[in-house]
PDB file with SEQRES, HELIX, SHEET and CRYST1 records, atoms N, CA, C and O in Angstrom:
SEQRES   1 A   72  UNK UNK UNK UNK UNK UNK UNK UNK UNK UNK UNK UNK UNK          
SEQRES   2 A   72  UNK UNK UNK UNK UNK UNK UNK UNK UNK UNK UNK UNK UNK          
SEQRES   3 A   72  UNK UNK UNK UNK UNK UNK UNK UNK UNK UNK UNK UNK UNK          
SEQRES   4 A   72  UNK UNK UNK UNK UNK UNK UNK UNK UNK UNK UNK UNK UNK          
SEQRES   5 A   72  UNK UNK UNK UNK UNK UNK UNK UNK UNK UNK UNK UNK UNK          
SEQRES   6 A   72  UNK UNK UNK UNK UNK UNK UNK                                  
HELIX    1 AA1 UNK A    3  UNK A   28  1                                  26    
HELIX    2 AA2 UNK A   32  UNK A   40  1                                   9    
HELIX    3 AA3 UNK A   42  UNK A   70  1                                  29    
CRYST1    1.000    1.000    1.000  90.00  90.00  90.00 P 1           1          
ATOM      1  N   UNK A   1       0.861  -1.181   0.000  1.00  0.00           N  
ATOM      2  CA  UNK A   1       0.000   0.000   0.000  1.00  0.00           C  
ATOM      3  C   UNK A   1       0.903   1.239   0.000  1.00  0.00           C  
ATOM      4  O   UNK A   1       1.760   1.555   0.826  1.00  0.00           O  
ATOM      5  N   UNK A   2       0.511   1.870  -1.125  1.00  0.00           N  
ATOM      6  CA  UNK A   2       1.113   3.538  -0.879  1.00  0.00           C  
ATOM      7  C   UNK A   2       1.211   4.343   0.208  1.00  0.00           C  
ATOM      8  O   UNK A   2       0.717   4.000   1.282  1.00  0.00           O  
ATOM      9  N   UNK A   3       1.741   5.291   0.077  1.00  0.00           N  
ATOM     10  CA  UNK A   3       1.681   6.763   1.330  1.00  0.00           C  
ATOM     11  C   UNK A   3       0.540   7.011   0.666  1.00  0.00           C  
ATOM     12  O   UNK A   3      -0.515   6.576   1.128  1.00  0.00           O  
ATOM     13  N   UNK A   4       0.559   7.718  -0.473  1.00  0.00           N  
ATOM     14  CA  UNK A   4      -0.664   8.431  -0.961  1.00  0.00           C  
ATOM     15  C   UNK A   4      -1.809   7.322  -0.761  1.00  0.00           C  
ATOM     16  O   UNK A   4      -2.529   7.912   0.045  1.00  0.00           O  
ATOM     17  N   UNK A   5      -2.466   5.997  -1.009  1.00  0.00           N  
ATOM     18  CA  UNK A   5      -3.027   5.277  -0.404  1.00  0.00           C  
ATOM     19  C   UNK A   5      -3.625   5.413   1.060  1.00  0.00           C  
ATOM     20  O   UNK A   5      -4.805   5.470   1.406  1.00  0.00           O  
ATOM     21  N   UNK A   6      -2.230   5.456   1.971  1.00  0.00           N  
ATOM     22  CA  UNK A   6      -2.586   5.574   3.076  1.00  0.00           C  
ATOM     23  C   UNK A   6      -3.200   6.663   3.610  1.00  0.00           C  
ATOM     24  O   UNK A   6      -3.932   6.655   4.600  1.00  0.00           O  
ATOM     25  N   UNK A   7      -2.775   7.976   2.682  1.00  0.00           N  
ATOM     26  CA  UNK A   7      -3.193   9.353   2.988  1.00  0.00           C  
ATOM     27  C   UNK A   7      -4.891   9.650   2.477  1.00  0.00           C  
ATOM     28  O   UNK A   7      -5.642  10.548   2.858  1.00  0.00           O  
ATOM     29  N   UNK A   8      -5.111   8.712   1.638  1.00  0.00           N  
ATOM     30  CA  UNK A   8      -6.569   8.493   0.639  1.00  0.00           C  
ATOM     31  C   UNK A   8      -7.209   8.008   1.618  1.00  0.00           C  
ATOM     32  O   UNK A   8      -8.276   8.579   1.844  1.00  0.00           O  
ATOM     33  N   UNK A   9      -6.912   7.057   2.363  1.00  0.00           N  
ATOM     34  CA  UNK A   9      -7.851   6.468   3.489  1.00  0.00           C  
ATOM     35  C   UNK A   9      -7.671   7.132   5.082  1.00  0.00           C  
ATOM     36  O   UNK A   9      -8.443   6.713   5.943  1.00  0.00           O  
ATOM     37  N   UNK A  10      -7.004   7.804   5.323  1.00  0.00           N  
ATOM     38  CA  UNK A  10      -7.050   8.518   6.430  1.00  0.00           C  
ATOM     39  C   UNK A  10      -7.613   9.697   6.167  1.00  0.00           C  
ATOM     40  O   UNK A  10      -8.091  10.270   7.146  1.00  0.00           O  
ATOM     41  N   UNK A  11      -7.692  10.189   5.210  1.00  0.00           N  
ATOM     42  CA  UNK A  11      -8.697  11.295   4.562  1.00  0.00           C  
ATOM     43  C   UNK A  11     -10.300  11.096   4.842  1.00  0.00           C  
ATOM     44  O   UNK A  11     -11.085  11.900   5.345  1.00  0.00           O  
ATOM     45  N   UNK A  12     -10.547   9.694   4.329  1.00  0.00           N  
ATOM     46  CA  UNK A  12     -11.862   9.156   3.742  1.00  0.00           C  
ATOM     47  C   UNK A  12     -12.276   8.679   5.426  1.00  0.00           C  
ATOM     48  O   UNK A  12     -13.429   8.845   5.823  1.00  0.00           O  
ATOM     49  N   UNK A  13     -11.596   8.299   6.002  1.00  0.00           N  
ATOM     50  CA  UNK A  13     -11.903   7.687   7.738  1.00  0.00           C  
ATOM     51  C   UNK A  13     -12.379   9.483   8.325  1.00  0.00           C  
ATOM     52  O   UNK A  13     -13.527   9.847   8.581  1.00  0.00           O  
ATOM     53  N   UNK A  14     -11.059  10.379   8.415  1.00  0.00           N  
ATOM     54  CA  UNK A  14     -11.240  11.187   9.160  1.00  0.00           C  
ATOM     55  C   UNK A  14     -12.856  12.159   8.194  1.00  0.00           C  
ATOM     56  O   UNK A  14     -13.675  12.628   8.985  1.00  0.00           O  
ATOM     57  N   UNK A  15     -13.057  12.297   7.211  1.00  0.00           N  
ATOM     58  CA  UNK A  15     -14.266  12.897   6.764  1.00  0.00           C  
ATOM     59  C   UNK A  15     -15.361  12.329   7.094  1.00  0.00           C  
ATOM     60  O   UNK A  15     -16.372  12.998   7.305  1.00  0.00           O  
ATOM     61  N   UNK A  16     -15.334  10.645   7.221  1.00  0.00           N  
ATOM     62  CA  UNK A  16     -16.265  10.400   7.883  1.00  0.00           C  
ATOM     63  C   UNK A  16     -17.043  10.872   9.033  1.00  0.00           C  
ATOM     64  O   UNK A  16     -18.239  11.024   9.280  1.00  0.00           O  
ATOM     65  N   UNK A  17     -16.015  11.035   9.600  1.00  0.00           N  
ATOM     66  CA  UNK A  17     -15.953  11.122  11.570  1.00  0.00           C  
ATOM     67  C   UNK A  17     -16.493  12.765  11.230  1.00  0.00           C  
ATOM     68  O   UNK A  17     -17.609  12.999  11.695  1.00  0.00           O  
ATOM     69  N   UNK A  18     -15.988  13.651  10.651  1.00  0.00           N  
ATOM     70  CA  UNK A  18     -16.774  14.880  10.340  1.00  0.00           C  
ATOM     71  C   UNK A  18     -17.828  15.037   9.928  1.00  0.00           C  
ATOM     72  O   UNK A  18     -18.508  15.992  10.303  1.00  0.00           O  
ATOM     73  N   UNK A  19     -18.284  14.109   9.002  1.00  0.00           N  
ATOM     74  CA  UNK A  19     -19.811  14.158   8.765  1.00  0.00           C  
ATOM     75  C   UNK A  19     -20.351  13.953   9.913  1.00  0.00           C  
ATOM     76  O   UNK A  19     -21.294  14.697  10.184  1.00  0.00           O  
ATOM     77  N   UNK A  20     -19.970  12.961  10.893  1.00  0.00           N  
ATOM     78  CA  UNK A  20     -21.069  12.321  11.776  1.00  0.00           C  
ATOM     79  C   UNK A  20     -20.816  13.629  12.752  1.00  0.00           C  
ATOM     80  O   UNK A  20     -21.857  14.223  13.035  1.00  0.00           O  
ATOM     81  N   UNK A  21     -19.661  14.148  13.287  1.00  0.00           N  
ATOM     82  CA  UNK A  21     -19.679  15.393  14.114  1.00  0.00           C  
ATOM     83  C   UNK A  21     -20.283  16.364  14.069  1.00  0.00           C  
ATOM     84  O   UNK A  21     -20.655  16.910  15.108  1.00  0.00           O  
ATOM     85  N   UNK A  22     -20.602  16.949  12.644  1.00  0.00           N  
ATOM     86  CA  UNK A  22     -21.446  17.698  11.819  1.00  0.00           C  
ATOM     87  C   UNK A  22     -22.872  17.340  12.041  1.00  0.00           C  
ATOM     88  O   UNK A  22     -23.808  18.101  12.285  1.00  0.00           O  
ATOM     89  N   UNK A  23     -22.872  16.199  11.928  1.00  0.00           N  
ATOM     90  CA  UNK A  23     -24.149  15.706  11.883  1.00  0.00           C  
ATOM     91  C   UNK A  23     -25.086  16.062  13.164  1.00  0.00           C  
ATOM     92  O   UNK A  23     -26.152  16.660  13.022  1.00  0.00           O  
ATOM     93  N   UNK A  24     -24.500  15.562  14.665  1.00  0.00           N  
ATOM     94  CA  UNK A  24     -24.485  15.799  16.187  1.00  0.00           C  
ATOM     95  C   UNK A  24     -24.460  17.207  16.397  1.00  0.00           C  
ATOM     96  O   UNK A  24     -25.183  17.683  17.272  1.00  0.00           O  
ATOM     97  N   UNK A  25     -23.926  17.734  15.898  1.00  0.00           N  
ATOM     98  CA  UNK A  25     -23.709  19.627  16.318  1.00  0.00           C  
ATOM     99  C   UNK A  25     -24.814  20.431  15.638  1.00  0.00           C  
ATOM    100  O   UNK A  25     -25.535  21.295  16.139  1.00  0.00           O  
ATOM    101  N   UNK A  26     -24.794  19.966  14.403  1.00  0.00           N  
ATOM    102  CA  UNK A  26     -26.216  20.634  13.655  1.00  0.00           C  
ATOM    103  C   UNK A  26     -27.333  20.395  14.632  1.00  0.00           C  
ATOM    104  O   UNK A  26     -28.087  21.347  14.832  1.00  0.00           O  
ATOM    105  N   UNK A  27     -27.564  19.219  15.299  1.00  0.00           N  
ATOM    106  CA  UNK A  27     -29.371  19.220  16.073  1.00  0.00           C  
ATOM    107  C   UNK A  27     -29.115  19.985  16.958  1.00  0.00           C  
ATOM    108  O   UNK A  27     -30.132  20.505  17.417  1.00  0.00           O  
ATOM    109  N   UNK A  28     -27.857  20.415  17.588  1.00  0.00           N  
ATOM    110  CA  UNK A  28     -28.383  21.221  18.251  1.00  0.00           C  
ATOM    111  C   UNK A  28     -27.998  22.859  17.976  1.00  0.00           C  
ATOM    112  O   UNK A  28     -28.513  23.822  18.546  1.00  0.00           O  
ATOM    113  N   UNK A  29     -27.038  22.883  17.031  1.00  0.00           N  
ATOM    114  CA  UNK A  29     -26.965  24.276  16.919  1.00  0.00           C  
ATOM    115  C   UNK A  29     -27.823  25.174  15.781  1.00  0.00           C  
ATOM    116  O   UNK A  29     -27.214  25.447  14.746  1.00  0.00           O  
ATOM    117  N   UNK A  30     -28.654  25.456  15.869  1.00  0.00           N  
ATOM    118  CA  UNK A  30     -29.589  26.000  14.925  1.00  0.00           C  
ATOM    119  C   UNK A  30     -29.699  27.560  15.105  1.00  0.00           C  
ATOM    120  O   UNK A  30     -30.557  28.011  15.864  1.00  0.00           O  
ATOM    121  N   UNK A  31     -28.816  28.415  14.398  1.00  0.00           N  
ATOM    122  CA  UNK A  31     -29.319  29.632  14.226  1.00  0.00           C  
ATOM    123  C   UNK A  31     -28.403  30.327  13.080  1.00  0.00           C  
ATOM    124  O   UNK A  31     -27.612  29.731  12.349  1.00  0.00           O  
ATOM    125  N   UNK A  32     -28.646  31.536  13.084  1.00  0.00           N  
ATOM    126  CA  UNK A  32     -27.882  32.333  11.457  1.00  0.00           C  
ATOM    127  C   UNK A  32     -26.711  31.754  11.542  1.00  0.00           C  
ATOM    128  O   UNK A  32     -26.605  30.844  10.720  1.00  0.00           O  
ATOM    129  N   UNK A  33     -25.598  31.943  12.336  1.00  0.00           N  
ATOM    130  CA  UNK A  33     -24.412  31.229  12.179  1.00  0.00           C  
ATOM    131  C   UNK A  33     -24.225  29.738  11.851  1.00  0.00           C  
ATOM    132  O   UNK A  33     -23.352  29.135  11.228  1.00  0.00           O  
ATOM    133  N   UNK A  34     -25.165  29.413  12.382  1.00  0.00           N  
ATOM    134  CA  UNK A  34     -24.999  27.793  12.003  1.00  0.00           C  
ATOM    135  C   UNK A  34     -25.321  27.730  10.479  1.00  0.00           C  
ATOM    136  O   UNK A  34     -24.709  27.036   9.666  1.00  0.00           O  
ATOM    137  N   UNK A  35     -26.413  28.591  10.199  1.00  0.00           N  
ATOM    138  CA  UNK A  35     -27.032  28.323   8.993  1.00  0.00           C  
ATOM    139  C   UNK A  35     -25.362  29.129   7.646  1.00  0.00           C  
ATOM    140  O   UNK A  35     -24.754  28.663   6.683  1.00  0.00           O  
ATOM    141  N   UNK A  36     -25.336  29.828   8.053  1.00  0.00           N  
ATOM    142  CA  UNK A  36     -24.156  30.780   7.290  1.00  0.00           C  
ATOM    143  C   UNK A  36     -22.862  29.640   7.552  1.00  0.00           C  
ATOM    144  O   UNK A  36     -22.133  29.580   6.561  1.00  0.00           O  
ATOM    145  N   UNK A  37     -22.544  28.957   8.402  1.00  0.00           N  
ATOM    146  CA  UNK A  37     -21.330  28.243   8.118  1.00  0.00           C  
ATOM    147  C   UNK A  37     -21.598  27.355   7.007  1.00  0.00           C  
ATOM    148  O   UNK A  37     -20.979  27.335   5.943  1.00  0.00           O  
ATOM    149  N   UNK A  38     -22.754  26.488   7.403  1.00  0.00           N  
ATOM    150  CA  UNK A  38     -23.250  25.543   6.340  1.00  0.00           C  
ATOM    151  C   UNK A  38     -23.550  26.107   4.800  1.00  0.00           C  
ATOM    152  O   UNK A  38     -23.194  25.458   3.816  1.00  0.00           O  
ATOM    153  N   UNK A  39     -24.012  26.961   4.730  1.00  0.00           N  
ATOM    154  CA  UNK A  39     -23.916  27.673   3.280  1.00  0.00           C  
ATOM    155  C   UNK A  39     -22.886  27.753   2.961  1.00  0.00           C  
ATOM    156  O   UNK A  39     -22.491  27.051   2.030  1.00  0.00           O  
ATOM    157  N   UNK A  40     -21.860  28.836   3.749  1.00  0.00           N  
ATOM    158  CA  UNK A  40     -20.465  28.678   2.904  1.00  0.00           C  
ATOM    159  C   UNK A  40     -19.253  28.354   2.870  1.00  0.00           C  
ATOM    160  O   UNK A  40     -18.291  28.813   2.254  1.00  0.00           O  
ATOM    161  N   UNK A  41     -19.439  27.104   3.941  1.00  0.00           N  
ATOM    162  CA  UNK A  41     -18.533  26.029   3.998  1.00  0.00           C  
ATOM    163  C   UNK A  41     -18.813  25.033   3.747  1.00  0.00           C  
ATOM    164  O   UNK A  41     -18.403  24.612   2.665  1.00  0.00           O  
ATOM    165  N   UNK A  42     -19.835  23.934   4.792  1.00  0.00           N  
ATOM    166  CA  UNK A  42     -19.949  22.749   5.005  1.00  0.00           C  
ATOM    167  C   UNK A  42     -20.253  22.428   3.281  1.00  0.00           C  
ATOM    168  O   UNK A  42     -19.556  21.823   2.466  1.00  0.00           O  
ATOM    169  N   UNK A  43     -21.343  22.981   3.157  1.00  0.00           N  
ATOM    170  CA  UNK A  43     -21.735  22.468   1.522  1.00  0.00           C  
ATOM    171  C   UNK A  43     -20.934  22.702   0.206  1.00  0.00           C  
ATOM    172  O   UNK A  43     -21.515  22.356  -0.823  1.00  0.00           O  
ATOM    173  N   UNK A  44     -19.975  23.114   0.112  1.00  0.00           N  
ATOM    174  CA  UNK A  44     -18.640  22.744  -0.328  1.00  0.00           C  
ATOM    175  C   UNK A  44     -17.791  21.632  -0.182  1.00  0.00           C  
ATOM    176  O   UNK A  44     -17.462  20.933  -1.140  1.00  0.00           O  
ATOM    177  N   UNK A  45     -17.403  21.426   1.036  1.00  0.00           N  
ATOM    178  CA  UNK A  45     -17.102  20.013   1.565  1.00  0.00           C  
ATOM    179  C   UNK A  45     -18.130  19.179   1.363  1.00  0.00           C  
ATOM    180  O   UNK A  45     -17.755  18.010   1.267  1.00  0.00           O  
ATOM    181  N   UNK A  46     -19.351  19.348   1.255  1.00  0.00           N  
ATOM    182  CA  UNK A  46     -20.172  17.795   0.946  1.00  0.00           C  
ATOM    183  C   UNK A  46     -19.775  17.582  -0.595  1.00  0.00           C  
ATOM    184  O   UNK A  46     -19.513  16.449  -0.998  1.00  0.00           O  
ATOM    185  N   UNK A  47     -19.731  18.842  -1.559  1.00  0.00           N  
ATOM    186  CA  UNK A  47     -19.169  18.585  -2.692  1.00  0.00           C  
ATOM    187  C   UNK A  47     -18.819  18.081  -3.570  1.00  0.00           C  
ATOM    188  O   UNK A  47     -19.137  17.552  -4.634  1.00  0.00           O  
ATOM    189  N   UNK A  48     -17.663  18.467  -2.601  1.00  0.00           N  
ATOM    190  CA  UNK A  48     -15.544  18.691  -3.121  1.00  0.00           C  
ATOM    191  C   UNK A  48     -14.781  17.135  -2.727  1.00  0.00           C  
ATOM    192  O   UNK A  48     -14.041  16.440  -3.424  1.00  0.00           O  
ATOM    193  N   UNK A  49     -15.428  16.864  -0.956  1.00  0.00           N  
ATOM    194  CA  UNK A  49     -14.859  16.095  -0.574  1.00  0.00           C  
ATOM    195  C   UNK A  49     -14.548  14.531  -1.422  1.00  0.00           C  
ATOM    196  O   UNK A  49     -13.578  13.786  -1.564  1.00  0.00           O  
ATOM    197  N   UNK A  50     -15.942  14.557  -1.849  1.00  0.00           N  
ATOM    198  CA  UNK A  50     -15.978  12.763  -2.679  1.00  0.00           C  
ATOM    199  C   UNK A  50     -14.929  12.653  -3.880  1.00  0.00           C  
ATOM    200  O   UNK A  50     -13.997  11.902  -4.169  1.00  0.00           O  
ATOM    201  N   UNK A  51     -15.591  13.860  -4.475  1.00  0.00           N  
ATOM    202  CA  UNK A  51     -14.133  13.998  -5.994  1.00  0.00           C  
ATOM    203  C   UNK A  51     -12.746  13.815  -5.592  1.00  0.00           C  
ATOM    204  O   UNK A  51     -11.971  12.924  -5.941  1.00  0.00           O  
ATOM    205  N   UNK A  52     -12.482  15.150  -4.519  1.00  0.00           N  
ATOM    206  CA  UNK A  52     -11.448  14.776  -4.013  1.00  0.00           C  
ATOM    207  C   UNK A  52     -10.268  13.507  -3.649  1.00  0.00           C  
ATOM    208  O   UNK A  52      -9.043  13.395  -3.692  1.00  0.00           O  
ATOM    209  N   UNK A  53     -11.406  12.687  -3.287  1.00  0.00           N  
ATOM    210  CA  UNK A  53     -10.711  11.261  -2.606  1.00  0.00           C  
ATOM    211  C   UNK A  53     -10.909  10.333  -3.744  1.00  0.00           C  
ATOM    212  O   UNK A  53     -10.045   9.464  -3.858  1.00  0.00           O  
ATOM    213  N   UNK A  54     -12.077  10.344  -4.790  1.00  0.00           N  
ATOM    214  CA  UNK A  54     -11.967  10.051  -5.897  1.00  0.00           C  
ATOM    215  C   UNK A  54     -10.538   9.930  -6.803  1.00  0.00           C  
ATOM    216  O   UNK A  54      -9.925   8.925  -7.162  1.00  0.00           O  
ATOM    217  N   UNK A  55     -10.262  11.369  -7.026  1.00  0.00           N  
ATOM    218  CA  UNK A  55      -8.604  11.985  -7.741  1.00  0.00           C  
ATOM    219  C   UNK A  55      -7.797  11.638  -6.769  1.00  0.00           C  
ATOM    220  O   UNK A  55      -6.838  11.164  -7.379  1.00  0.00           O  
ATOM    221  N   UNK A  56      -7.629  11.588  -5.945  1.00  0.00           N  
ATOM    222  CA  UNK A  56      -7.006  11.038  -4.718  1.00  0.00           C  
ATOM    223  C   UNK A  56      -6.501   9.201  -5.234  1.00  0.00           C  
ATOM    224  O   UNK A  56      -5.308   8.895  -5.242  1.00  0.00           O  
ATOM    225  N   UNK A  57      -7.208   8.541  -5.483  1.00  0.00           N  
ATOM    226  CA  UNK A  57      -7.492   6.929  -5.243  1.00  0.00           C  
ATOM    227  C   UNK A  57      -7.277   6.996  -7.343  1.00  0.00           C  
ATOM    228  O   UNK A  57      -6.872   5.979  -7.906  1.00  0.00           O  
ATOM    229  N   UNK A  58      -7.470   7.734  -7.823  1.00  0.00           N  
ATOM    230  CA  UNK A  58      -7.076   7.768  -9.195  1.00  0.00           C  
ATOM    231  C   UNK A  58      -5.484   8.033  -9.186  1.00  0.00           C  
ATOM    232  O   UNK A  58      -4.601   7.505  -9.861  1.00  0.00           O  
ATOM    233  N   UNK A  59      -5.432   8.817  -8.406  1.00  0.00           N  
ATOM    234  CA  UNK A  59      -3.719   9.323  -8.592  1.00  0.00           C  
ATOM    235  C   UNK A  59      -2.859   7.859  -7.851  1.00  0.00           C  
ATOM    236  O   UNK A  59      -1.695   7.470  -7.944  1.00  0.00           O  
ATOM    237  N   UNK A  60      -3.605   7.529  -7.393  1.00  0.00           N  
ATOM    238  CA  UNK A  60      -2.761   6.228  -6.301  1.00  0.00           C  
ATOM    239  C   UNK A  60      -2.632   5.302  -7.400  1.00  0.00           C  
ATOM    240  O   UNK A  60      -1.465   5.036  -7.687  1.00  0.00           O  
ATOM    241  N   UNK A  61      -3.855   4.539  -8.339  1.00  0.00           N  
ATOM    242  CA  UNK A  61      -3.452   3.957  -8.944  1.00  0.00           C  
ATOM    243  C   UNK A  61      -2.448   3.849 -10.521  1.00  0.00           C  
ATOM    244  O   UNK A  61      -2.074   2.900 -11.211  1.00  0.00           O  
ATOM    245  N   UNK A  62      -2.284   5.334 -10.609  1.00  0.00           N  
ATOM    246  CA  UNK A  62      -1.424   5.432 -11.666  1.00  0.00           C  
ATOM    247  C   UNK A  62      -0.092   5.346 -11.408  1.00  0.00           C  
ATOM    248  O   UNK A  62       0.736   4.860 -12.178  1.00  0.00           O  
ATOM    249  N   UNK A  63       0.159   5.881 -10.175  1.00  0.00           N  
ATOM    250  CA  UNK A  63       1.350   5.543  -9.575  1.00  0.00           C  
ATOM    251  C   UNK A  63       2.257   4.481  -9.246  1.00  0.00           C  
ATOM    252  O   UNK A  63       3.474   4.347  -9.373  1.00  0.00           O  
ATOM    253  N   UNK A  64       1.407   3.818  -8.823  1.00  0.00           N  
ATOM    254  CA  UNK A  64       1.264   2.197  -8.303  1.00  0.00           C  
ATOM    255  C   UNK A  64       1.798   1.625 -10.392  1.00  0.00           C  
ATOM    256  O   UNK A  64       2.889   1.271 -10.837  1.00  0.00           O  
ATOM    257  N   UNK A  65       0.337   1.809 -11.151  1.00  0.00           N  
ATOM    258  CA  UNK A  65       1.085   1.520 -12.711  1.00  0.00           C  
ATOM    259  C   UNK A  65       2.462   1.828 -13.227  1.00  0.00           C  
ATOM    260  O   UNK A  65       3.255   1.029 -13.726  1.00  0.00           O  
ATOM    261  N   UNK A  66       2.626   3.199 -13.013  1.00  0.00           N  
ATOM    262  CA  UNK A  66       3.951   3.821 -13.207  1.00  0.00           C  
ATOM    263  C   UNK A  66       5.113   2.994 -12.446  1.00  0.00           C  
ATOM    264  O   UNK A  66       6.013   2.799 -13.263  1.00  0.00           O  
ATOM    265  N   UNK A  67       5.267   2.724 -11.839  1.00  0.00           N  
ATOM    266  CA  UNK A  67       6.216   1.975 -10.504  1.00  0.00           C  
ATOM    267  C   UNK A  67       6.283   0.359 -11.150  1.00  0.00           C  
ATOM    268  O   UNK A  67       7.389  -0.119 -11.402  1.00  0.00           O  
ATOM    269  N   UNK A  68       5.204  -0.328 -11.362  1.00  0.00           N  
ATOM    270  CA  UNK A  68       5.381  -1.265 -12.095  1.00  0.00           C  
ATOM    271  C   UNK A  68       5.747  -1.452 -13.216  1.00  0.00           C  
ATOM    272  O   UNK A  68       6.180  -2.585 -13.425  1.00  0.00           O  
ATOM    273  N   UNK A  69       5.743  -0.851 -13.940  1.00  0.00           N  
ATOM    274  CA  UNK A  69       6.394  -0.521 -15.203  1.00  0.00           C  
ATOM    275  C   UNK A  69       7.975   0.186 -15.331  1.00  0.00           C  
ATOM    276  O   UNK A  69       8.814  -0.449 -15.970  1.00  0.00           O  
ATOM    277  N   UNK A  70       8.288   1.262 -14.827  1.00  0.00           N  
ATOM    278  CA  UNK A  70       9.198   0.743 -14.085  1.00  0.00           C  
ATOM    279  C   UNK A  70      10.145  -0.317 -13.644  1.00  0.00           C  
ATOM    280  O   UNK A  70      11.366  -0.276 -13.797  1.00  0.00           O  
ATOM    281  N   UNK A  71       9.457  -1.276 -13.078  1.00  0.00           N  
ATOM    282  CA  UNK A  71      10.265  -2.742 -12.329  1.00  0.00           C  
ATOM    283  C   UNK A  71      10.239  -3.468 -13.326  1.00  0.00           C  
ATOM    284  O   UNK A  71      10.833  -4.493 -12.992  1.00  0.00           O  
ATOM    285  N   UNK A  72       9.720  -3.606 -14.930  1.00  0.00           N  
ATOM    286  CA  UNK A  72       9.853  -4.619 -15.426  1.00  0.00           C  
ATOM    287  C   UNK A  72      10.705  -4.594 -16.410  1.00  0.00           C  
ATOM    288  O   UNK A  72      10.950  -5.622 -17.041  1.00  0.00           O  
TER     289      UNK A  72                                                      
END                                                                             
């Protein structure tokens, strides 16, 4: 397994754990600020994040190709 691999899945673990934190803090924080972070942050990150780790896990496996090719 790659660094970048490893960095693809410690990405994808720790965003998890943010959704669900996100998730817990939203019931109870409900007002303009809450609502204004989520406009122009959180919903960016709901996004960005998937592509991200997507190109992330794309870049891993070309690398991984490149490297084998390489060795032969």
């Amino acid at each position: 397994m790659s660094d970048l691999s490893n960095l693809t899945n410690d990405l994808a673990a720790s965003w998890r754990s943010l959704i669900a934190e996100w998730s817990t803090t939203r019931q109870s924080w409900r007002d303009k600020i809450a609502d204004r972070f989520e406009r122009e942050f959180w919903e960016d990150l709901e996004r960005e994040m998937p592509r991200l780790l997507e190109i992330m896990a794309a870049m891993d496996d070309q690398f991984n190709r490149a490297d084998q090719m390489m060795r032969e």
